[in-house]
C-alpha positions in Angstrom: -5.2 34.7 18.2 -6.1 36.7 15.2 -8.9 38.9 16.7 -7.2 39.1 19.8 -3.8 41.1 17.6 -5.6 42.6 14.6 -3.1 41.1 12.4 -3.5 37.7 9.8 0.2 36.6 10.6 -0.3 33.6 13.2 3.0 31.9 14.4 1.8 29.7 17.7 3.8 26.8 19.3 3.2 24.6 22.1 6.2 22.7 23.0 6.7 20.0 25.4 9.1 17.0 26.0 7.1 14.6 24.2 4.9 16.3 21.9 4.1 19.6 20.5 1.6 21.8 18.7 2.4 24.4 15.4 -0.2 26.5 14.1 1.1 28.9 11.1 0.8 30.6 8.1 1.9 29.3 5.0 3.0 32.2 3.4 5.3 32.7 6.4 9.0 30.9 4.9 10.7 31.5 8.2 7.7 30.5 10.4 7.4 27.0 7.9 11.0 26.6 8.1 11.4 26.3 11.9 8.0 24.7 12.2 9.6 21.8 9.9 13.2 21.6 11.6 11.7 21.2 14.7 9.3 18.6 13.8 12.6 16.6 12.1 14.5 17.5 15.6 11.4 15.5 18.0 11.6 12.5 15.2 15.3 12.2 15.3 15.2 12.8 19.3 12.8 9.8 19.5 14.3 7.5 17.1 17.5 7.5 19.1 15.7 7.2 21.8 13.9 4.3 20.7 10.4 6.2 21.2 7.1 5.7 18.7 6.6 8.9 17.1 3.4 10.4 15.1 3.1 13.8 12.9 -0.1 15.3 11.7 -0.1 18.0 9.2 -3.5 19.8 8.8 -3.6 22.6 5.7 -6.8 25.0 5.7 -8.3 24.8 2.5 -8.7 28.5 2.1 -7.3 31.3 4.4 -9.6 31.9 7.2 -9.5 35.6 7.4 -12.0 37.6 5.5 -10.7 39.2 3.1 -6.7 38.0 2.8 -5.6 35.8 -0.2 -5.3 32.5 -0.5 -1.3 32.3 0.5 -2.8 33.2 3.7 -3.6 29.7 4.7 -2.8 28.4 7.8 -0.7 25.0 8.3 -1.9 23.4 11.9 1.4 20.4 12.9 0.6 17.9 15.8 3.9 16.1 17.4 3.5 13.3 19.5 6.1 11.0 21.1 5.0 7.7 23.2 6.9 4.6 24.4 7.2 1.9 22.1 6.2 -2.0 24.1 9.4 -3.7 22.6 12.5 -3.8 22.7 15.0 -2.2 19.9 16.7 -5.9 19.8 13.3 -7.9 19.6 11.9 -5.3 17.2 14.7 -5.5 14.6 13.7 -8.1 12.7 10.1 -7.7 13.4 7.6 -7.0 10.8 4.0 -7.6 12.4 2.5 -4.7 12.2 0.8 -5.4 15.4 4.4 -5.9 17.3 6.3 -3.2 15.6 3.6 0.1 16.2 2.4 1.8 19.3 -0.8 1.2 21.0 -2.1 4.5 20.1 -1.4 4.4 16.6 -3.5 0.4 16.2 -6.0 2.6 18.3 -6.2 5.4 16.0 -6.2 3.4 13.1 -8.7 1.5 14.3 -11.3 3.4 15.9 -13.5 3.8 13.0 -15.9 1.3 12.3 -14.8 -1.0 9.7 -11.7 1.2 8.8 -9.2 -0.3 11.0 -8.6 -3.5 9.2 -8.1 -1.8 5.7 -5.7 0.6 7.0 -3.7 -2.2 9.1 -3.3 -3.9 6.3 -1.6 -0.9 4.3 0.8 -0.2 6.2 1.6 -3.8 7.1 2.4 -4.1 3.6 4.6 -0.8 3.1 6.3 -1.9 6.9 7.3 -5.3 5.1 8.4 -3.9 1.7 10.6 -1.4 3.4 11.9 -4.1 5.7 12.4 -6.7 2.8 14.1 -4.8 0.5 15.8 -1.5 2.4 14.7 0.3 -0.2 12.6 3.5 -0.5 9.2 2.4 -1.2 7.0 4.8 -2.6 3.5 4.0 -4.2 1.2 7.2 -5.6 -2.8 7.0 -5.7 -5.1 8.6 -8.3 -8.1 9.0 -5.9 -10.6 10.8 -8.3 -13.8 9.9 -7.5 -12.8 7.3 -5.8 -14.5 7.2 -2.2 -14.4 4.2 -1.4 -10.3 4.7 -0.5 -10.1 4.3 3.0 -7.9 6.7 4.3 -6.2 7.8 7.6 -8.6 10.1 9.1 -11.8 10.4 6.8 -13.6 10.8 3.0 -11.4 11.8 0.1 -13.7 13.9 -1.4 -11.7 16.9 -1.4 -8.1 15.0 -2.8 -6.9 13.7 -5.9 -3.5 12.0 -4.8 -2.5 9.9 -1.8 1.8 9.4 -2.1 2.6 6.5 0.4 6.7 6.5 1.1 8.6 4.1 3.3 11.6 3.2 4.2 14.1 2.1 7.1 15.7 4.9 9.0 18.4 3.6 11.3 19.4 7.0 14.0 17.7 9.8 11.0 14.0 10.6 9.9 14.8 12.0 6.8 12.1 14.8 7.4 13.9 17.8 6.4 14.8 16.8 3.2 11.7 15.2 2.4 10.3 18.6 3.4 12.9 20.4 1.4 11.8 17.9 -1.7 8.1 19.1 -1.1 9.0 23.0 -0.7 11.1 23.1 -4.1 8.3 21.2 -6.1 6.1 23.8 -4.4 3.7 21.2 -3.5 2.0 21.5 0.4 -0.3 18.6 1.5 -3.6 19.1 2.1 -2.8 16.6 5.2 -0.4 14.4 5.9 0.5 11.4 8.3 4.0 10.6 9.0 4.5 7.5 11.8 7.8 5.6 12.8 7.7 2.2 13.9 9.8 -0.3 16.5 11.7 -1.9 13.7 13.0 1.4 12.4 10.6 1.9 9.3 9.4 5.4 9.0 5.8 5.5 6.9 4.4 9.1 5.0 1.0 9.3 3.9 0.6 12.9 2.1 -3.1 13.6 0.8 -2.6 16.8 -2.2 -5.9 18.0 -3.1 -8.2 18.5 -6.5 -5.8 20.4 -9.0 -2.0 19.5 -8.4 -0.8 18.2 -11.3 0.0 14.8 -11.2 3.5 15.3 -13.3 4.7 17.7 -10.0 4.1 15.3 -7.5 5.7 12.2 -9.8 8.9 14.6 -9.8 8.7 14.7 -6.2 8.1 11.2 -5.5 11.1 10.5 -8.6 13.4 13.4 -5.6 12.3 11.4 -3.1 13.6 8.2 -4.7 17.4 9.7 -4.6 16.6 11.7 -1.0 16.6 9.0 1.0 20.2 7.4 0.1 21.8 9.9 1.6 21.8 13.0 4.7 22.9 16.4 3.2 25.6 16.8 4.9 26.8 21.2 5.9 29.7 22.1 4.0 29.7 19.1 2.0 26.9 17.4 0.4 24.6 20.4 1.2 25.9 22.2 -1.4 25.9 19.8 -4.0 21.9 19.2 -2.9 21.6 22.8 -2.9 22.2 22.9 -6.4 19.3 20.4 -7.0 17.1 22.9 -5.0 18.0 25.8 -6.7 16.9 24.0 -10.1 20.6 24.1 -11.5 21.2 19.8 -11.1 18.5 17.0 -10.8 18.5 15.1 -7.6 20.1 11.9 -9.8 23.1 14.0 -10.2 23.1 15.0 -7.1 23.8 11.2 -6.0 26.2 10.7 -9.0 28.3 13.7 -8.2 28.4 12.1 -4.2 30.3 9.1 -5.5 31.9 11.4 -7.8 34.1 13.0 -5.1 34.4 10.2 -3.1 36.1 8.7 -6.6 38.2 11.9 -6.8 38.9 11.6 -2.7 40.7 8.2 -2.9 42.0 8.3 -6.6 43.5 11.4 -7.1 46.8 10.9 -8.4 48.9 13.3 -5.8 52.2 11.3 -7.0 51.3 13.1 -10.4 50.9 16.2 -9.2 53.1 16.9 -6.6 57.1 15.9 -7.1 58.1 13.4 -4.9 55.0 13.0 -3.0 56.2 9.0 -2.5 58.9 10.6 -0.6 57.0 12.5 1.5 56.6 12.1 5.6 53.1 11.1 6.2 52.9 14.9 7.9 54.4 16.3 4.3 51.5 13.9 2.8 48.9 15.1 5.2 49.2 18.3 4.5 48.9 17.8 0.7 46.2 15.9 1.5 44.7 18.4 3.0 44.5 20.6 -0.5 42.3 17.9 -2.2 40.0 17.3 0.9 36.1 16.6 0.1 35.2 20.2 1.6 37.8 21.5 -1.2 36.4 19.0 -4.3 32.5 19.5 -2.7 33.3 23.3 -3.6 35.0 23.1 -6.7 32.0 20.8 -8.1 29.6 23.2 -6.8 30.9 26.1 -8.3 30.7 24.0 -11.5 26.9 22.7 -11.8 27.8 23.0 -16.0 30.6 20.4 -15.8 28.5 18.3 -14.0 25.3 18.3 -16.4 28.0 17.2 -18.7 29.8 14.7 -16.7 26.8 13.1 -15.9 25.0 12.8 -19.6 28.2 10.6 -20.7 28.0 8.6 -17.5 24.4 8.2 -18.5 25.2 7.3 -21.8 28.2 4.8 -20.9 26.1 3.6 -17.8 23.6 2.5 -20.0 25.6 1.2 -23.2 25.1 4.4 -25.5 28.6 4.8 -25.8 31.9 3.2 -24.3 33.9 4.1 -21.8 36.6 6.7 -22.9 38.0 9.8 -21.6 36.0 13.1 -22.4 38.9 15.1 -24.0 35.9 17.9 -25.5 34.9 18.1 -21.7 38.6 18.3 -20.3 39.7 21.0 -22.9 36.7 23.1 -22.0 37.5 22.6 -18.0 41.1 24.0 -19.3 40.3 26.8 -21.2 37.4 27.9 -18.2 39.3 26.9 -14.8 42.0 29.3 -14.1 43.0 27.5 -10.3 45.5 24.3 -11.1 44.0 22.7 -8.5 40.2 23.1 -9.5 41.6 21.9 -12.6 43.3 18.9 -11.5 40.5 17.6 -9.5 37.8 18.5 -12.5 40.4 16.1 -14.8 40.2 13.8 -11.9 36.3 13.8 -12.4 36.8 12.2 -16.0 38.6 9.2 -14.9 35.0 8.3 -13.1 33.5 7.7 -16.7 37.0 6.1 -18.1 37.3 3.5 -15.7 33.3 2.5 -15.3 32.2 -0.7 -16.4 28.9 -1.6 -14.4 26.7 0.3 -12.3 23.1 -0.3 -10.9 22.3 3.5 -11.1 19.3 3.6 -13.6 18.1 0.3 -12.5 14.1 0.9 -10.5 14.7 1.5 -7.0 17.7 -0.1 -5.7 19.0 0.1 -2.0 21.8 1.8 -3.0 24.5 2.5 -6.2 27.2 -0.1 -6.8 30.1 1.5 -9.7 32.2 -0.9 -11.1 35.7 0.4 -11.8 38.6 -1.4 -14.1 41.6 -1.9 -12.2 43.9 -1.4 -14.9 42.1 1.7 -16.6 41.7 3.3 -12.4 45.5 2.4 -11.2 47.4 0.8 -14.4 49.8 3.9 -14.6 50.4 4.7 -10.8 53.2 3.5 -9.1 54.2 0.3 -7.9 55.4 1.8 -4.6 51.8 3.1 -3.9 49.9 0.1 -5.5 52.3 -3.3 -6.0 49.9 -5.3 -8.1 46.7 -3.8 -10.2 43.5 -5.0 -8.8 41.2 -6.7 -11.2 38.4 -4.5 -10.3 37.3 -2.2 -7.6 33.7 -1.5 -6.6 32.5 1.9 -5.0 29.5 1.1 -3.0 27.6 3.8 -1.2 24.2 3.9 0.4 21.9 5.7 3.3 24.5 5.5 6.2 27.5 4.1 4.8 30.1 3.2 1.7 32.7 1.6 1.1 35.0 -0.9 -1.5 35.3 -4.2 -2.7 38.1 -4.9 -4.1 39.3 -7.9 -6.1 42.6 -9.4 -7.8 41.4 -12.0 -10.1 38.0 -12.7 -12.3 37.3 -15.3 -9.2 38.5 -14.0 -5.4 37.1 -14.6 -2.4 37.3 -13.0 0.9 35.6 -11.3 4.0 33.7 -8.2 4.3 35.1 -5.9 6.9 32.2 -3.7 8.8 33.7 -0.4 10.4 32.3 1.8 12.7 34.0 4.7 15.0 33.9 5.5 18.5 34.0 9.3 17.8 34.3 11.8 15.2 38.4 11.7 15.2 38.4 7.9 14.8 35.6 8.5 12.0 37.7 10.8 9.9 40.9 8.7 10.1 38.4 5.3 8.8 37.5 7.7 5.9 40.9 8.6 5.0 42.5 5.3 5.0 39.4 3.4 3.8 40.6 2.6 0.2 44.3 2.2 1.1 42.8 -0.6 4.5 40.9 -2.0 1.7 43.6 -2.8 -1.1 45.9 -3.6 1.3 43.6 -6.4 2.6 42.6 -7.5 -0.2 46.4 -7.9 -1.5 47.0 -9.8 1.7 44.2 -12.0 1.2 45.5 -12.8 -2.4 48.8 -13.9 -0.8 47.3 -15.9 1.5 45.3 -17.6 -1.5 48.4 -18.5 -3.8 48.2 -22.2 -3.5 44.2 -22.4 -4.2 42.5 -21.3 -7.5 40.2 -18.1 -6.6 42.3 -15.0 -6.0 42.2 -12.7 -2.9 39.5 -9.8 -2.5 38.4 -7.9 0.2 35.2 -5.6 0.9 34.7 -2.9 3.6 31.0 -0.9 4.9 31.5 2.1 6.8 29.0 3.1 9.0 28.2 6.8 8.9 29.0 8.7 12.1 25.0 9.5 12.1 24.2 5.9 11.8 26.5 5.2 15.7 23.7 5.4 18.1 21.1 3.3 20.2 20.6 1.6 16.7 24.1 0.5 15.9 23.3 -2.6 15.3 20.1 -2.3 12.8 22.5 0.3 11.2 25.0 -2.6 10.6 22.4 -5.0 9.4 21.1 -2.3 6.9 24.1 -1.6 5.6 25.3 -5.0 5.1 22.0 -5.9 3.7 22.5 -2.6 1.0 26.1 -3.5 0.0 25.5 -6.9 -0.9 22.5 -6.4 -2.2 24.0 -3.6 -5.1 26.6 -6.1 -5.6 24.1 -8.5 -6.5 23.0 -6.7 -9.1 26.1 -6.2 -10.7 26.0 -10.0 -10.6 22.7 -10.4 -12.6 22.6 -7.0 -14.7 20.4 -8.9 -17.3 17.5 -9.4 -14.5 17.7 -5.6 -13.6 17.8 -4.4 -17.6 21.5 -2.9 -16.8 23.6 -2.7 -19.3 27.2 -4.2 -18.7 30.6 -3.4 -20.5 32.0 -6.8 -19.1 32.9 -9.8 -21.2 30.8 -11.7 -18.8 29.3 -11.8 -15.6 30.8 -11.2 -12.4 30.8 -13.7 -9.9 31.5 -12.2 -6.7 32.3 -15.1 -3.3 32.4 -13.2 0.1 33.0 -14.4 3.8 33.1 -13.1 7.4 35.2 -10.3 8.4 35.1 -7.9 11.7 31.1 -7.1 12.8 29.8 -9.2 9.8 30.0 -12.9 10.7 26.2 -12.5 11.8 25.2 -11.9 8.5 26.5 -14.3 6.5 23.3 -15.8 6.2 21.0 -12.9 5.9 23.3 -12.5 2.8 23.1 -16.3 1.5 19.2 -15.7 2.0 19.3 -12.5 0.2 21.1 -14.0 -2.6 18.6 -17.0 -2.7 15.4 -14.4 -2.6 16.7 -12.5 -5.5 17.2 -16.0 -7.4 20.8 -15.6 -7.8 21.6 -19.1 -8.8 25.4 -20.0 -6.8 23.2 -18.4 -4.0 24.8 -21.3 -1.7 28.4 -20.6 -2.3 27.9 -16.5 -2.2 28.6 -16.5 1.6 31.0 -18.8 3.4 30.3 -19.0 7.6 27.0 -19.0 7.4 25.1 -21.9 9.7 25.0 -25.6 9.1 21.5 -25.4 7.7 22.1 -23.5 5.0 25.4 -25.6 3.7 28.1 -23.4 6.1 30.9 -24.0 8.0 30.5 -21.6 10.7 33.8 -20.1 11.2 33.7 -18.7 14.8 32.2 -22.5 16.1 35.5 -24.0 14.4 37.9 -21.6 14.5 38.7 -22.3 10.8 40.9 -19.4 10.6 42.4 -19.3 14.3 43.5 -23.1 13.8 45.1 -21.8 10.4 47.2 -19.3 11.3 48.2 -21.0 14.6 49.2 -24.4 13.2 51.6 -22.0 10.6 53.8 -20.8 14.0 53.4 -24.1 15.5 55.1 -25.5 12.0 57.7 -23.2 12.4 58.9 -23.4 16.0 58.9 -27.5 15.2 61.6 -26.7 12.2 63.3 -24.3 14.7 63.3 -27.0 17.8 61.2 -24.3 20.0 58.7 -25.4 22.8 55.7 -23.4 22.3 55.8 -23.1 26.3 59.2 -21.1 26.3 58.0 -18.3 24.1 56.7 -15.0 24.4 53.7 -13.4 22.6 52.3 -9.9 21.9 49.1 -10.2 20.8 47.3 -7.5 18.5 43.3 -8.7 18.2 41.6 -10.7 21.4 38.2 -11.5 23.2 36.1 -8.7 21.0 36.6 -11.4 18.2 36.4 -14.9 17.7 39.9 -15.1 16.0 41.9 -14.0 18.8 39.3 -15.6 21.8 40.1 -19.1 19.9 44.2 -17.9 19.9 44.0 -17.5 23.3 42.3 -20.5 24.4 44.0 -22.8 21.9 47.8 -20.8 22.5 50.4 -22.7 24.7 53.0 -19.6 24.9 53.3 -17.2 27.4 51.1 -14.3 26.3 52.0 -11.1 27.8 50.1 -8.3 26.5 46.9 -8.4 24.1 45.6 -5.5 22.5 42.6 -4.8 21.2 39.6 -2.6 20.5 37.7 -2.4 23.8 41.1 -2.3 26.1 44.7 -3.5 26.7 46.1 -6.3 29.0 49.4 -6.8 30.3 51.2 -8.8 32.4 55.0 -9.0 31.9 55.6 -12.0 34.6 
């Protein structure tokens, strides 16, 4: 190509449905750049597809043209896409390495002679760790003179590191921001091997040759660590993770300031700031809603990467018991004597009540799924109104994670209730989930501490929602994911002494939770969980789960159908009213075991059921 242009600049693609071919130079940022968006476009094209795909990365050691420097290297990217020989539902809780990859790749791994068992075994192990524990797995190689590491292609002769990563992508690869991790650490693989398997793991293998220091590739792999719990979002996110690119935030603050303005989202005090906002129409409200929205507290943290260096050394220091919770008047007078816009300012003050309020997080502990921050109820919504907020929660967690967040909310030391799993049917559904999570959430969890007057725990509630990126073909290994993350960051908030986190609390939480909508199948996975990570009352954690492991299945029995039905049968017997003679509405039916047992236990005269897949009615 060269000879045949007289020119050193190479740009070539081969592009096809199912695989591809990139040959160009490094030096070339735009070429690199659309090489590496395309490559993340085929792997997110076949993961929702459910399709096996492989990337190869080759890197020239020097530039092959006589006489050009050595930025002049060429970068040669082989896409391939195949058809995986199980099914997504078989494959979800698969692990065998021999189940959950293509034929090609056990082929390629195995075609050299006495290779193929070494490198099976490899990434059996990084498949199962990923699947185990949902969380990024990332293991880095001194190679040296090592050349008896079997690799994925040949000798090591000419590398020092090997940096294996892994982790469990439910409808996303991840690839351009691992590639945007590599770029800003200016580090380029000598080769690398990226693969994605049935069961939704996605493996790297990236080989960096004699000289890169070890320290850059640790800070990439330490980027890589926070990457993967979340998708830079455009307008949102993105520009928070710009910052980190442009050198002006780490990536750990990136994460920090994510729950940051989801804090600042749902607890903004608009009843403080704006006069008689509680007698506002929800239009009125809507549209001051609108002037705190994430886009508008994304851009007023962004334009503030100072504020949140500082923000984020005293959650550091209060996170991990340096100094107690306590409002950051030095940081609030310097955000008042720099911020000339009242509402930057408010939602900056907002900011401060993250630190005030905290009490718990798993932030700093190794590797966790994802970031659990427990809030004090009393320091987070003690002073608001008892028209917005009746009774002050005893605590309130912010959970978040790669493809969801969400609450849990509690109203005494010792609660119980369900966890509620929401996903949307379209972007429109997705944004009103978002903006009446917290308020769904507390208002459950109020209910369910009603309902729990005459027993000793109190009422809590907890809610996941899904991500609209995380609503494809692999809904439900997104749902088990994200279920699997939640609980598992609330665990360790349960046993902060086994994860060296340091807790403000007088003692240890004890958190009880049951089935709720799209979350009575994993009642067990989370008992099991619970027993894996040794929590002790790992038994009790869960309530539904099956017979084997001590539950009461709810569904099977209709524990709560028979409940809440018996409770109108009680009263029409006090009011002398057949059952037969009445009408009913009914909001909730055949999606979910409470309202299929209604209807077949129900002897009224039901006339209309609503519920999420359709309506019925039938006024005769």
């Amino acid at each position: 190509v060269a000879s045949a242009t007289s020119t050193t600049t190479i740009n070539l693609k081969v592009e096809k449905e199912r695989s591809a071919f990139y040959l160009n130079n490094l030096a070339d940022h735009a070429a690199r750049t659309s090489t590496q968006h395309a490559v993340a476009t085929y792997a997110d094209q076949a993961i929702r597809a459910h399709r096996c795909f492989s990337v190869i990365g080759w890197c020239s050691g020097r530039s092959p043209f006589a006489g050009a420097e050595d930025g002049d290297r060429l970068m040669l990217t082989v896409v391939e896409t195949t058809n995986f020989e199980i099914d997504a539902a078989e494959a979800a809780a698969a692990t065998d390495i021999q189940l959950v990859a293509s034929t090609q790749f056990v082929k390629n791994k195995t075609r050299l002679p006495g290779m193929g068992p070494v490198l099976l075994e490899r990434y059996q192990r990084l498949v199962e760790k990923a699947v185990d524990t949902y969380a990024t797995v990332i293991e880095l190689t001194a190679l040296g003179d090592n050349h008896h590491y079997v690799d994925d292609q040949h000798g090591v002769e000419d590398d020092d590191f090997v940096l294996h990563m892994a982790y469990v992508a439910a409808s996303s690869s991840n690839n351009s921001a691992v590639f945007q991790v590599l770029r800003v650490n200016g580090l380029v693989p000598r080769r690398y091997y990226e693969e994605y398997f049935a069961n939704g793991v996605v493996t790297w293998a990236l080989y960096f040759s004699k000289g890169t220091p070890r320290a850059t590739i640790e800070n990439a792999a330490a980027m890589l660590q926070f990457v993967n719990m979340f998708s830079p979002k455009p307008g949102r996110s993105q520009l928070i993770w710009q910052l980190a690119l442009d050198d002006h935030i780490t990536p750990a603050q990136v994460v920090y300031v994510l729950a940051v303005v989801k804090f600042v989202y749902y607890f903004f005090p608009r009843d403080r700031f704006v006069p008689y906002y509680l007698d506002l129409t929800p239009q009125e409200r809507a549209g001051v809603d609108e002037l705190f929205s994430f886009e508008r507290i994304y851009a007023v943290l962004a334009a503030h990467p100072e504020f949140i260096v500082k923000m984020y050394a005293q959650f550091e220091a209060v996170a991990q018991g340096q100094e107690k919770p306590r409002l950051n008047k030095e940081l609030l007078g310097e955000m008042r004597d720099t911020v000339m816009d009242d509402a930057a300012y408010q939602v900056l003050e907002t900011c401060l009540m993250f630190n005030n309020a905290l009490r718990l997080t798993n932030f700093f502990k190794t590797a966790p799924t994802g970031i659990a921050f427990r809030f004090d109820g009393q320091a987070l919504l003690g002073d608001r109104p008892r028209g917005l907020y009746p009774e002050v929660p005893y605590a309130i967690y912010l959970v978040q994670g790669r493809g969801f967040f969400g609450f849990h909310v509690r109203f005494r030391d010792i609660a119980r209730g369900g966890i509620r799993l929401i996903t949307s049917r379209d972007r429109s559904a997705y944004d009103r989930n978002v903006a009446g999570l917290f308020e769904e959430n507390y208002n459950l969890a109020l209910t369910q501490q009603m309902k729990n007057k005459d027993i000793p725990e109190g009422g809590s509630k907890g809610t996941i929602l899904l991500d609209m990126d995380e609503m494809g073909v692999y809904s439900t290994a997104a749902k088990r994911a994200s279920f699997f993350r939640y609980i598992d960051c609330l665990l360790d908030c349960m046993m902060p002494a086994e994860n060296s986190m340091h807790s403000h609390l007088e003692r240890a939480e004890t958190l009880f939770f049951g089935p709720d909508e799209n979350t009575a199948d994993f009642m067990e996975l989370g008992a099991l969980r619970a027993r894996a990570r040794h929590y002790p009352f790992w038994k009790a954690i869960t309530t539904g789960k099956s017979p084997r492991l001590g539950g009461v299945p709810h569904d099977t029995y209709g524990i709560t159908t028979c409940g809440v039905h018996q409770c109108v049968v009680e009263l029409l017997r006090v009011l002398e009213v057949p059952e037969e003679s009445i009408t009913k509405f009914q909001t909730g039916g055949p999606d979910g075991d409470l309202g299929s047992n209604e209807i077949l236990v129900s002897k009224d005269r039901t006339i209309a059921i609503v519920d999420g897949s359709g309506v019925a009615y039938d006024p005769a």
